[in-house]
C-alpha positions in Angstrom: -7.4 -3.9 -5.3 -9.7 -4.2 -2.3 -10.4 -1.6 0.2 -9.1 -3.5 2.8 -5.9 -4.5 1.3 -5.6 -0.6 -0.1 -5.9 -0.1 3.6 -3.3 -2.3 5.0 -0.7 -1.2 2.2 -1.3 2.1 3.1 -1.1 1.9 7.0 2.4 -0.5 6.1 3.6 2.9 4.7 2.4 5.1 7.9 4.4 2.3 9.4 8.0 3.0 7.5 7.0 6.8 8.1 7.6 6.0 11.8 10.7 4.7 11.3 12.3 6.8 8.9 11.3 9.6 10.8 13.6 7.8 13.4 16.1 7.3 11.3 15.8 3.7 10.0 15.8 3.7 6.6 12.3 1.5 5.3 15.6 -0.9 2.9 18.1 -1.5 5.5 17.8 -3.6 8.8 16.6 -2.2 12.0 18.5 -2.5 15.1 17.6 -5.0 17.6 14.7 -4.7 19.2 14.3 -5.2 22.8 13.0 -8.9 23.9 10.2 -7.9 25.8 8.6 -5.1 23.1 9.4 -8.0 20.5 6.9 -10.3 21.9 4.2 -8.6 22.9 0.9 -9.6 23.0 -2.3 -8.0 21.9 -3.7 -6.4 25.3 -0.5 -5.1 25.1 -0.2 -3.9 21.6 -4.1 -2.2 22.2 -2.7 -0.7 25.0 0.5 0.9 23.6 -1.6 2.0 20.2 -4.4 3.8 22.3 -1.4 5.8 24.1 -1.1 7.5 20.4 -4.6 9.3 20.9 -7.0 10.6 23.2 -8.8 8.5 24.9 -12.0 9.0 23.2 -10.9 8.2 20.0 -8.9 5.4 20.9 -11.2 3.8 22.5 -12.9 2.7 19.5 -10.0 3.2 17.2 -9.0 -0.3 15.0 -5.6 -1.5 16.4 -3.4 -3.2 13.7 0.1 -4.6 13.9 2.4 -4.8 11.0 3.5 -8.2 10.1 6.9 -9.6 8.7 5.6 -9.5 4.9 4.5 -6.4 5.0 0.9 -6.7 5.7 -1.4 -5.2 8.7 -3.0 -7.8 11.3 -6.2 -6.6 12.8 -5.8 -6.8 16.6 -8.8 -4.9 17.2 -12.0 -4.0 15.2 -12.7 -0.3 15.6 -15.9 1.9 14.0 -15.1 5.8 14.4 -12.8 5.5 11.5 -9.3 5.9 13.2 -6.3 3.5 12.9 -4.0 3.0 15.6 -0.8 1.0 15.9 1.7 0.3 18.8 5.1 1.9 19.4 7.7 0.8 16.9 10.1 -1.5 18.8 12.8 -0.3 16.5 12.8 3.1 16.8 14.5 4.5 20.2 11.3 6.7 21.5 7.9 6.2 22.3 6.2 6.3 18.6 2.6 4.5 18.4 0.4 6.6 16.1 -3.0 6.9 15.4 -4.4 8.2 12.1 -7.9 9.1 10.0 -8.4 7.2 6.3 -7.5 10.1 4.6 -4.0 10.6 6.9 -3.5 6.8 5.6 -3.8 7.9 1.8 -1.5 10.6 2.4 1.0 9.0 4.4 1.2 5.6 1.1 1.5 8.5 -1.6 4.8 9.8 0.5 5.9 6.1 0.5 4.9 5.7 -3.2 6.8 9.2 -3.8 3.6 10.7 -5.4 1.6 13.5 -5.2 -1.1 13.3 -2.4 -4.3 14.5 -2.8 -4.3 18.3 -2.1 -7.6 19.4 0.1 -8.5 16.0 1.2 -7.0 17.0 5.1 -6.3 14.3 7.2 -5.4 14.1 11.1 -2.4 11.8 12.6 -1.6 11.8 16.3 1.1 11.0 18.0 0.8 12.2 21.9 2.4 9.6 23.5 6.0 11.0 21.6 7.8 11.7 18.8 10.7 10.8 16.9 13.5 12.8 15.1 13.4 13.5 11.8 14.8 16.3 8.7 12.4 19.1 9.0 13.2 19.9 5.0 14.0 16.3 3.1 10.4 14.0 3.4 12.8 10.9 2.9 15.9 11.9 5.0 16.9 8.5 7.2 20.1 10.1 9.0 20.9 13.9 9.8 23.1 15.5 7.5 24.9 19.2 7.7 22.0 20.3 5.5 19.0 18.2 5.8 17.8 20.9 9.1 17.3 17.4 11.8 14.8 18.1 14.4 13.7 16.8 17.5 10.0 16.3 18.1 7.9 15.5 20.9 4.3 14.5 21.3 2.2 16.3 18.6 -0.6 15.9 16.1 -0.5 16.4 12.2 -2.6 17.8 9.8 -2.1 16.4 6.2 -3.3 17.3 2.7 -4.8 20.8 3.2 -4.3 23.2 0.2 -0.8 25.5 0.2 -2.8 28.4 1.3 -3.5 26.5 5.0 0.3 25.9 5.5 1.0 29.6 4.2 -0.2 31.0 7.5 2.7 29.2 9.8 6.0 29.0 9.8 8.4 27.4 7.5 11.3 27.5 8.4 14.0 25.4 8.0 15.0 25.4 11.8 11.7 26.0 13.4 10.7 26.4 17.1 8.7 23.0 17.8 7.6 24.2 20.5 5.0 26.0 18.8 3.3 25.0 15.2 4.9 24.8 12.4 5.2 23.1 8.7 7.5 19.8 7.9 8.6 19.6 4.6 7.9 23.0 3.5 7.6 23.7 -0.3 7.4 20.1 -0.8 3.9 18.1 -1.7 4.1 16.2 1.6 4.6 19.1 4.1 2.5 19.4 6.8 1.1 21.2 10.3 3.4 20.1 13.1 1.4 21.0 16.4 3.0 20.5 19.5 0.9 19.6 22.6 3.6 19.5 25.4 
């Protein structure tokens, strides 16, 4: 497989991440989106993806958008290594993201349920908002009585560092998100939560 279609199928998967986190599962249909967010066009969908990170980065940050069949449109070549792509229209918050290669890999092995690659780290940001999402089941769609559903707001994520990283912040099941904290503790996808708000 090519490195660019590796790429797309991975950032596809950041994609779904999006949108499970809001609750949509990645198999069932998403709720109308709104006309106007449907249609957009690309100085739009740069402009909503570059809200996901700062300024710096974005501004030379590739801009994809997902397609119907599941594959990644280049809206804007980038060079500094970082992926951005607009707000979900699906989801009900503000969601674009913005993420580094190795956030990509990590983000398709959740999809593919596998094990990511511990110690390659990787950085996602999300500052324009967040979404809700179980803070203890990585593939939760819906809250539950158990599955601990949290609300988060803009934030960055730091992905695939070794156990011993996570070990020095809090894990619990109902955390403060106000301050740092891991997702998906004691699971191979948890992760650094870091508020900036």
């Amino acid at each position: 497989m090519s490195t660019s279609k590796t790429l797309s199928t991975t950032l596809t998967a950041v994609f779904a991440l999006v949108a499970a986190h809001a609750g949509i599962a990645a198999d069932k249909p998403a709720p109308p989106a709104d006309e106007a967010k449907a249609t957009r066009n690309d100085p739009q969908l740069i402009a909503s993806a570059m809200q996901a990170a700062p300024e710096r980065v974005a501004a030379t940050a590739t801009i994809v958008e997902p397609q119907a069949d599941g594959s990644m449109r280049t809206v804007r070549a980038g060079s500094n290594g970082f992926t951005c792509m607009a707000d979900n229209p699906t989801t009900p918050g503000p969601d674009p993201m913005c993420m580094d290669a190795a956030a990509a890999q990590w983000a398709g092995a959740w999809m593919g349920h596998k094990v990511p690659t511990t110690g390659k780290v990787g950085l996602m940001y999300m500052l324009a908002g967040g979404t809700d999402a179980s803070n203890t089941d990585p593939y939760a769609t819906a809250p539950t009585g158990g599955n601990h559903w949290i609300k988060t707001g803009p934030h960055v994520m730091v992905v695939g560092a070794d156990a011993a990283f996570y070990d020095m912040y809090p894990k619990a099941a109902d955390p403060d998100t106000a301050a740092p904290y891991v997702m998906w503790p004691g699971t191979p996808y948890q992760h650094l939560m870091i508020p900036i708000k």
